[in-house]
C-alpha positions, 0 to 999 in steps of 0.5 A, a space after each residue: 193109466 194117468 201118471 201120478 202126481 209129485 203129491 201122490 208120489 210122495 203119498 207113496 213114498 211115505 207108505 213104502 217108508 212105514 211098510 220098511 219100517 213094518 217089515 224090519 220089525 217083522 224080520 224081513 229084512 230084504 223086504 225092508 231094504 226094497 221099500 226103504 229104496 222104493 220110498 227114496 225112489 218115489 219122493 226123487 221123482 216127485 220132486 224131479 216132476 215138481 221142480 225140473 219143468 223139462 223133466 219128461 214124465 216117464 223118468 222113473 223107467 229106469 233107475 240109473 236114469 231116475 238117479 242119474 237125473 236126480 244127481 244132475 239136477 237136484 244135488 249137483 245145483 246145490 237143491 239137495 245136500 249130496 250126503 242125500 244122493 250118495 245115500 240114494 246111491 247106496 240104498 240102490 246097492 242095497 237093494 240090488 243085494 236084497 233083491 237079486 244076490 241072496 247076500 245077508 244084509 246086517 241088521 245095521 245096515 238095514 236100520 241105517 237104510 230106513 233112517 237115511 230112506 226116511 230122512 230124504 223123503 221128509 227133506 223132500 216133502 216139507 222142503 218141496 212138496 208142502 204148501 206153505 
């Protein structure tokens, strides 16, 4: 297998946005809140591997590690507001209830997920990842 490019991560960030947006309006809320997470997952490494050239490849392996180097060097040198990394932080937390505790989400939080999910994947893209 080949690893995917920042464009073909952001490609697929987008689709884990419009299946959050899917699934909430079909009621499956945790559901939601894993592909809303996913969604900020893919386009944190798209534009990690499009602007941190000693970036290695296989960031994505594990999600404190993805975080971790999304914060230090995207938020942390000013690339990224923070109000984006705080809400990749809790989009992480939500997932982790969604996916693992069996904890309800509110209907709320949810929405509030996917509109911050599909804010920062947008920021990403047409800040990052758009020819201009």
């Amino acid at each position: 297998m080949n690893p995917m490019s920042p464009q073909d991560l952001i490609a697929k960030a987008g689709r884990a946005m419009e299946s959050a947006k899917l699934l909430q309006d079909a009621g499956d809320i945790d559901g939601a809140c894993n592909r809303a997470y996913y969604s900020m997952f893919d386009a944190a490494k798209a534009v990690l591997l499009a602007t941190v050239p000693t970036i290695d490849p296989t960031i994505g392996k594990t999600h404190g590690g993805l975080i971790a180097a999304f914060g230090l060097h995207m938020v942390k040198t000013g690339l990224i507001p923070a109000e984006f990394g705080r809400a990749f932080n809790r989009a992480h937390d939500i997932r982790q209830v969604a996916d693992y505790t069996g904890d309800l989400i509110g209907s709320e939080d949810v929405t509030r997920l996917i509109q911050q999910a599909n804010d920062f994947v947008e920021f990403i893209k047409t800040t990052f990842l758009t020819s201009k």
